[in-house]
Structure formats: C-alpha cells, structure tokens
C-alpha positions as CSV (number, residue, x, y, z in Angstrom):
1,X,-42.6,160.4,-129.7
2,X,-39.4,158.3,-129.8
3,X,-36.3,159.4,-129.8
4,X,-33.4,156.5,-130.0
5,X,-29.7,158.0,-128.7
6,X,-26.7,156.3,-130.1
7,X,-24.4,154.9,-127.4
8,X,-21.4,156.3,-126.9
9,X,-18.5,154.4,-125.4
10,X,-16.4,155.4,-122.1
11,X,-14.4,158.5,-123.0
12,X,-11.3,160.0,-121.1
13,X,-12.8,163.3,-121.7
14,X,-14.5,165.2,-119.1
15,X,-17.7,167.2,-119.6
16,X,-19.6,169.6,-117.7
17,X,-17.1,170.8,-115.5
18,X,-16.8,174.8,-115.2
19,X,-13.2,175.8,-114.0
20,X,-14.8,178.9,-112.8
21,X,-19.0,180.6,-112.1
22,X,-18.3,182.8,-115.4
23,X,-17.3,179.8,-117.9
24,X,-20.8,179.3,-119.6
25,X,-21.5,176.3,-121.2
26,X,-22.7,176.7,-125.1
27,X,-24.9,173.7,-126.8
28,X,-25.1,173.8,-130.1
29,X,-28.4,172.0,-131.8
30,X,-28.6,170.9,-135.2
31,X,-32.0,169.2,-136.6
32,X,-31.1,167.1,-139.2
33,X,-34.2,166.8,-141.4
34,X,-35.0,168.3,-144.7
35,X,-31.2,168.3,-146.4
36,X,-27.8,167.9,-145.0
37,X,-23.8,168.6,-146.2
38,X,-21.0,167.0,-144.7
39,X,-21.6,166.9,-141.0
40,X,-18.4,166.2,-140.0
41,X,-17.0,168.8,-141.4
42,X,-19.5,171.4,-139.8
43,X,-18.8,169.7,-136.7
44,X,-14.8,170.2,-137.2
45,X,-15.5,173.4,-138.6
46,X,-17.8,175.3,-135.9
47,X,-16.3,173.6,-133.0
48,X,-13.2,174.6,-133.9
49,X,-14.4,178.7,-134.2
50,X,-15.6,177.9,-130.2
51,X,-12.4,175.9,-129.2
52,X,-10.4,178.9,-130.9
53,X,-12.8,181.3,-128.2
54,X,-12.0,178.9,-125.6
55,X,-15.9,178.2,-125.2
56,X,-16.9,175.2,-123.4
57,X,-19.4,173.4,-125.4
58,X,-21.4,170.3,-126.5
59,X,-23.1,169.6,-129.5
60,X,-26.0,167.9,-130.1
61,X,-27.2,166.1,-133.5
62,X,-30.7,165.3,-133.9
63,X,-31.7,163.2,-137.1
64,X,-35.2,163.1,-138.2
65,X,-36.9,160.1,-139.3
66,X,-35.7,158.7,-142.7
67,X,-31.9,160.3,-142.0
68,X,-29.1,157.7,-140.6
69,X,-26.2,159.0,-138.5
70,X,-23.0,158.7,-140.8
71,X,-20.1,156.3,-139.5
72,X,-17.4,159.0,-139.1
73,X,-19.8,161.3,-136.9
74,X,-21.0,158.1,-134.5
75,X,-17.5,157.2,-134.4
76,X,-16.7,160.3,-133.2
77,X,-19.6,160.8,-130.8
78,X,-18.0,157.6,-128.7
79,X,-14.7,159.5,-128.4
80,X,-16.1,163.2,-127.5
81,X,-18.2,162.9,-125.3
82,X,-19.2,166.4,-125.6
83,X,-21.0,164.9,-129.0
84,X,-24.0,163.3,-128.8
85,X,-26.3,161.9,-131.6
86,X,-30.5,162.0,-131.4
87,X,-32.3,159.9,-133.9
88,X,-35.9,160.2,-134.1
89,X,-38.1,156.7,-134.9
90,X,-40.3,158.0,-137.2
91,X,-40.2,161.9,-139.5
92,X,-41.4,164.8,-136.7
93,X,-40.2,167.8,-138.6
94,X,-38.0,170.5,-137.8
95,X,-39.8,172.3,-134.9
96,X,-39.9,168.6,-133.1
97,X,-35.9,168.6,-133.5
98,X,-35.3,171.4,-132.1
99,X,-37.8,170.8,-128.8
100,X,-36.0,167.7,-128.7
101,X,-32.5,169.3,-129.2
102,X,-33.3,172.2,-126.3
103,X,-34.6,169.5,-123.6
104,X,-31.7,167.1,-124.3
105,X,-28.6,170.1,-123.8
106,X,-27.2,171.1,-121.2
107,X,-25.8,174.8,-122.1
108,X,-26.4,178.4,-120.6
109,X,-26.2,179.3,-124.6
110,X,-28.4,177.7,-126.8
111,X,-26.8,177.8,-130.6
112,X,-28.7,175.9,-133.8
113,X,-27.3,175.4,-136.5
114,X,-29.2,173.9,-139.7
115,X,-27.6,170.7,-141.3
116,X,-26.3,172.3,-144.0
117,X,-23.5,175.3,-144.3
118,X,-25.8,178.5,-144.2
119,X,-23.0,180.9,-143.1
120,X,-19.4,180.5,-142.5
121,X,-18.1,179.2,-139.4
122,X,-16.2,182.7,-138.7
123,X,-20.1,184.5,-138.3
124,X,-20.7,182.5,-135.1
125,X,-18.4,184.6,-132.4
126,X,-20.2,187.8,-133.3
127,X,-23.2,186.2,-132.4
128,X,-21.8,185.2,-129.4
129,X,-20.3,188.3,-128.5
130,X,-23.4,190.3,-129.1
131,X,-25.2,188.0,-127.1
132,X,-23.1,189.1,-124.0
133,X,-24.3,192.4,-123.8
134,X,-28.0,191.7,-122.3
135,X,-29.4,190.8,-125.8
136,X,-31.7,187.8,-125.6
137,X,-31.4,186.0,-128.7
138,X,-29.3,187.0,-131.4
139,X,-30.7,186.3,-135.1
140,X,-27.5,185.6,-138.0
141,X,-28.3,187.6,-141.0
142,X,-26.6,186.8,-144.2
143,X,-24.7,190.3,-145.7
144,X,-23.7,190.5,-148.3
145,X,-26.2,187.9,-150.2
146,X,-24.2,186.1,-152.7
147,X,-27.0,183.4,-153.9
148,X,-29.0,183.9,-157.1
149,X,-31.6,186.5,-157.1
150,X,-34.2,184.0,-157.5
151,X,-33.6,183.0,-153.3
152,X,-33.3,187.0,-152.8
153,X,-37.1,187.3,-154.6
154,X,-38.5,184.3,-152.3
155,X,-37.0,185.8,-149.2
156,X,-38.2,189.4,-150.0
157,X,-41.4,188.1,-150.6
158,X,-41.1,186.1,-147.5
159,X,-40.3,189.0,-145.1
160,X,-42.9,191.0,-147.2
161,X,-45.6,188.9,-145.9
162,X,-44.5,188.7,-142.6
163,X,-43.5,192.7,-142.5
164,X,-47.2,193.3,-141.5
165,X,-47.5,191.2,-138.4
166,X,-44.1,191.2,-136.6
167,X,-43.6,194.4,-134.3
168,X,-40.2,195.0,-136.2
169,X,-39.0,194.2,-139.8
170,X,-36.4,191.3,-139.6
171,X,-34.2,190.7,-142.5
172,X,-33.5,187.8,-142.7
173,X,-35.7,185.5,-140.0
174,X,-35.3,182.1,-142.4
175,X,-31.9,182.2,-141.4
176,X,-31.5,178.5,-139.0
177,X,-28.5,180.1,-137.1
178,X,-29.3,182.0,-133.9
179,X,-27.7,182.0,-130.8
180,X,-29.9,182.6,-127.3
181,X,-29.9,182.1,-123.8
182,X,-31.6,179.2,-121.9
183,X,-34.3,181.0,-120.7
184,X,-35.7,181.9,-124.0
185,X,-34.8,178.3,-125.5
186,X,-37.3,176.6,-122.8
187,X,-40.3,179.5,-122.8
188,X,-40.7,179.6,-126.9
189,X,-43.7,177.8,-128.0
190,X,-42.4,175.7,-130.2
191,X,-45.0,173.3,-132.1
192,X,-46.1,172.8,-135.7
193,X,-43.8,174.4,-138.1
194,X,-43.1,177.9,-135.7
195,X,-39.3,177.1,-136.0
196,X,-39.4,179.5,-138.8
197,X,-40.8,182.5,-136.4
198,X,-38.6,181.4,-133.9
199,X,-37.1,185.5,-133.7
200,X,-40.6,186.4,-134.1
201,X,-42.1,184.5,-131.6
202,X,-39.1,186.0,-128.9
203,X,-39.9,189.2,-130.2
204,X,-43.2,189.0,-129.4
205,X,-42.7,187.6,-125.7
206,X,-40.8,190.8,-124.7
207,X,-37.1,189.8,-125.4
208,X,-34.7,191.5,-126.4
209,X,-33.7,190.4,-130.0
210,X,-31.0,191.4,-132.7
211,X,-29.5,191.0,-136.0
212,X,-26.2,190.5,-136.8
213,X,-24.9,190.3,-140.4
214,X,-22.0,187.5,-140.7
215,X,-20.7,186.0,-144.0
216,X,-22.7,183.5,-146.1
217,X,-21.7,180.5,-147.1
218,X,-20.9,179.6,-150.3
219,X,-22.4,176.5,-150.1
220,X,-25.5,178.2,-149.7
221,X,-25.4,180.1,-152.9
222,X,-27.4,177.8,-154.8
223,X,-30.6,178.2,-156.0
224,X,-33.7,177.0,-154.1
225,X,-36.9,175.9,-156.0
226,X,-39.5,174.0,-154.6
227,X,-42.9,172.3,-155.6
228,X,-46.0,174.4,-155.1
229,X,-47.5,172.3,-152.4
230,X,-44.4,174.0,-150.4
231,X,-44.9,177.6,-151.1
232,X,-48.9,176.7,-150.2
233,X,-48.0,175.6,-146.8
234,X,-45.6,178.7,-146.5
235,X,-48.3,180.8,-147.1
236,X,-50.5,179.0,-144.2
237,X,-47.7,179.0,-142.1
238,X,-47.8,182.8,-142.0
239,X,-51.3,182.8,-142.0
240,X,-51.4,180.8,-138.9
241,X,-48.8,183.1,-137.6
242,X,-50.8,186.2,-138.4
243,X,-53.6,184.6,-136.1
244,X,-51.4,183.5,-133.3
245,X,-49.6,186.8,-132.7
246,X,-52.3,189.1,-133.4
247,X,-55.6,187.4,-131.8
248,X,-54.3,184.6,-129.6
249,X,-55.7,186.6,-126.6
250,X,-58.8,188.5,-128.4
251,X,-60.5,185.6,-130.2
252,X,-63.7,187.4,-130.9
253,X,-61.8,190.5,-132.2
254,X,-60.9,188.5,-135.8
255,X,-63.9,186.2,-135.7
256,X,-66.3,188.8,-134.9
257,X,-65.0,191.1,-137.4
258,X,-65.3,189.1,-140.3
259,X,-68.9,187.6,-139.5
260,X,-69.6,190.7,-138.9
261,X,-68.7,191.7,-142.2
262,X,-70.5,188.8,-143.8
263,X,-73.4,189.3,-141.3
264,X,-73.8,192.6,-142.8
265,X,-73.5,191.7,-146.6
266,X,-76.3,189.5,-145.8
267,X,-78.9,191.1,-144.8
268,X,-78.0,193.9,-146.7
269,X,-78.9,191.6,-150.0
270,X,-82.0,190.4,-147.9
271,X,-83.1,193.9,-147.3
272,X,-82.9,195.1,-150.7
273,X,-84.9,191.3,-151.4
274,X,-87.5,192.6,-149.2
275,X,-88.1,195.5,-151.2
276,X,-88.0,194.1,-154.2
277,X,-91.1,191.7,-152.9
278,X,-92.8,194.4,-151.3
279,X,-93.1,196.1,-154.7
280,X,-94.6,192.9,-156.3
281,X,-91.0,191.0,-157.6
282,X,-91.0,187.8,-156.6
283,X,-87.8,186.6,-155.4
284,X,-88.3,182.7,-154.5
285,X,-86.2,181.6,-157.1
286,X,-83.2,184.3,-157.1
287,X,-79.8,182.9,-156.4
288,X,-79.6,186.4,-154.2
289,X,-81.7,185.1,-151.2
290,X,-79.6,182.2,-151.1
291,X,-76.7,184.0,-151.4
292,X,-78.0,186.5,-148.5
293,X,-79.3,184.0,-146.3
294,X,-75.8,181.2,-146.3
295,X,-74.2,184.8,-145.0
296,X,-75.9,186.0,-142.7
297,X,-75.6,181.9,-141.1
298,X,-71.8,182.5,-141.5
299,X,-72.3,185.5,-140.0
300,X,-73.6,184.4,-136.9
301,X,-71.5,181.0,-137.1
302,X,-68.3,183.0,-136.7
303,X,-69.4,185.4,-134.2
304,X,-70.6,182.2,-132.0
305,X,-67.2,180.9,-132.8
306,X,-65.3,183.7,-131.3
307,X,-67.5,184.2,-128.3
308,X,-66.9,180.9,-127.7
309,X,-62.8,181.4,-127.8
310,X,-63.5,184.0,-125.7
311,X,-64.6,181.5,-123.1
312,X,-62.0,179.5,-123.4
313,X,-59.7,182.2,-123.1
314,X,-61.1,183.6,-120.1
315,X,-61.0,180.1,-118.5
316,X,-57.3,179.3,-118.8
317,X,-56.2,183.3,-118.0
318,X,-55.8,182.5,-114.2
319,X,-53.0,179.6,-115.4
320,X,-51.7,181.6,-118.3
321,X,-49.0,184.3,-118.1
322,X,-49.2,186.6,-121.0
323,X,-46.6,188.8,-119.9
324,X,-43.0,188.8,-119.2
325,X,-40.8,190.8,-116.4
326,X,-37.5,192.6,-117.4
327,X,-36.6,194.1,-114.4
328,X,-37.7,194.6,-110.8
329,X,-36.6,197.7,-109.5
C-alpha cells in the first residue's frame, strides 16, 4: 500500500504543544472515498465547533484512489499545519482510510467524520462531552430522521439484520461519525469492509460504547439508492460479521452444526434407500442416492473443516488475547 502525503510548506503555527497534562489533543479523520460535499467547508465548519470548545486539534484528510485533493483544501493544509492531506495511489476502500487515518494522527481522541455532511457541526460537542465520562467510544445517532422513508426502510432493515448478532441493539451503527479514545482506535480490527461494525466490533471487545442523538444534516436528507450488486455485498458483509462475532473462537461449533445437519439428512435418505432395496426396489438409478450420498460428503467435509479451525485456533491461543481488562482492583 502507498500512501502519497501532500507537502505542506513552513507554517508559523505551532502544533502539538499541550499548555497543560489535561489539554487532550483530538484528530479528526475523514476517508475520502465513495462521495464527497464541499470539504472546505466541513473543515471550516467542524473546526470551528472545536476552536469554539477551545479543543486542540488536527485533522487529517485521507483521499482514496480515483479522488484528487481540491486546490483550496491543499492550499490550506500548507498554512495549518494542523491539516494534513493523505492520498492513497490506487482505490483501498473505506476500512483502509481509516487504518491509515488512525496510524497517521496524533490525538488522545480519535473523531471520523465521513466526506460528506451526515450531521450538523453542532452534534460533535455532545459526543465529546459524553466521551469524558469513562465512555469508550461514542456512536452519533441521527434524531430526529428527516431523510425520505425510503433511507429509514434500508436502515431499519439494516439494523434488523444485524439486531441478532450484536450484544445490544444500535440505532443507528451506519452513522460515519463517532468519537473514541486512542486505545480503542489502535486495538479495532479493522480490515475488509468492518468500518461499518466499527461500534459493533468495540462492543464486542468489552468497551464501553454509547449513543448520542445530534441533529442531521440536511444535506443528508436525500434519498439513497443503490445497484443490487451493493445491497448483495451488504448482505455478505453481515454475513461475515455474523461468523466473526459469534464463532471466531469456536470454529467447529458453526461448521459442525451444519454438517451435522447435512450429515444427518443424508444418511437419513440412504437409510430409507436401504430399505427400499432390502424389500426388492431397486434404487441404482434414483436421483435420491445421489442426493443422500453428495450430503453425507458435505457432511463430513464441513465437520473436517471446523476441526481443522479448531487447530488453528488452538495454535495461535497462546499469542492471542481474547479478552480485555477494565479495572484492576
């Protein structure tokens, strides 16, 4: 992967100072990839909400493959230095941004923002402030909805879905603008398309995660339809999900119940076979045995397949930490 960072000239501005140990430093990321509004004027617009706080903060732009840096924002990058522009050389996706994004900041807060206005600039201090009170990551949640009811079906059914394997019911977990500390940031793992689970995936390491309702944007009001080649690879990615948070560490648990399952349909169908050519049928040319015998290989396929993550499981558990401490006492 390479990643191409636009130079910035010598700036009179100092960064990275704290005037005292409590000043914390907040980075905002923002992946540029899939669709993007004026970025200068989210820039202006959210950093003016953290200069209003008195936050110390940095922002960082990461643009995807295929998206160019506009003039204004670069120009401004060489005169805050507290702005700094990432450019991928090829597309890597969203999840690849934000890695990116995470490794290259330097804040005690970790803030993303998605390229486009999601909520208003206003709904980022109470993020913030919740964030101070020992909450881990804090998750924006747009209330009230005012976009058609055609983006309040697809996010219904969206949370639907995942309502079944998360540990809590989120509200609105699409949402790009979250707010979390460090530690979290750098212990998510982050690869594929996960940036979607990214409360999920927090949740589900043993932090501490909330929802806070701020304001939507108007800009995001619009109505969202996509090609079915994307709601297909929605429906993997919470597949995939599914697996990863419910059998990551018991393997043979999913694969051995389903060839078990098929295991059993099969010789089921060969049993009653067998009877049916004890009694005189004959059965060499019934699409049943083939049927019955193509399960019970699946069967036993599958079963293999889950001893053998088993294995591997087993293996890497002396380097693998499954769990997480909260407090020492």
């Amino acid at each position: 992967m390479r990643v191409q960072e636009i130079p910035m000239e010598p700036t009179t501005e100092r960064f990275g100072r704290r005037e005292s140990a409590d000043t914390r430093l907040i980075s905002v990321v923002v992946p540029v990839v899939e669709r993007a509004d004026d970025l200068v004027a989210l820039y202006r617009q959210f950093a003016g909400e953290l200069d209003a706080r008195h936050e110390e903060h940095e922002f960082v732009f990461v643009f995807d493959g295929g998206f160019e840096p506009p003039a204004e924002l670069i120009a401004l990058s060489q005169e805050r230095e507290s702005l700094r522009i990432l450019r991928f050389a090829r597309t890597f996706g969203e999840t690849a941004a934000l890695r990116l994004g995470i490794e290259k900041s330097r804040g005690d807060v970790i803030v993303t923002l998605p390229a486009y206005f999601q909520v208003k600039p206003e709904g980022l201090p109470p993020l913030l402030d919740a964030l101070k009170d020992g909450v881990d990551m804090v998750v924006a949640s747009r209330s009230p909805r005012i976009d058609s009811w055609l983006n309040r079906m697809q996010s219904g059914a969206f949370h639907a879905m995942l309502g079944g394997v998360t540990d809590r019911r989120f509200h609105d977990i699409a949402c790009g603008v979250r707010a979390m500390t460090r530690g979290v940031a750098t212990a998510l793992p982050l690869y594929g398309d996960l940036h979607r689970f990214i409360p999920a995936l927090a949740l589900r390491g043993g932090y501490r995660v909330e929802e806070v309702s701020v304001p939507q944007h108007q800009n995001d009001a619009r109505t969202r339809i996509y090609g079915p080649g994307v709601y297909l690879r929605r429906l993997l990615d919470v597949a995939a999900f599914f697996f990863l948070a419910k059998f990551t560490e018991k393997p043979l648990r999913f694969f051995g119940l389903v060839g078990s399952l098929s295991f059993a349909a099969g010789a089921l169908a060969g049993a009653v076979l067998l009877v049916e050519r004890l009694n005189g049928q004959g059965i060499a040319n019934r699409p049943l045995l083939l049927l019955a015998v193509l399960l019970v290989a699946l069967g036993v396929q599958l079963m293999g397949l889950g001893l053998v993550g088993e294995i591997i499981v087993h293996l890497r558990a002396p380097h693998r930490r499954a769990y997480r401490i909260r407090e020492q006492v």
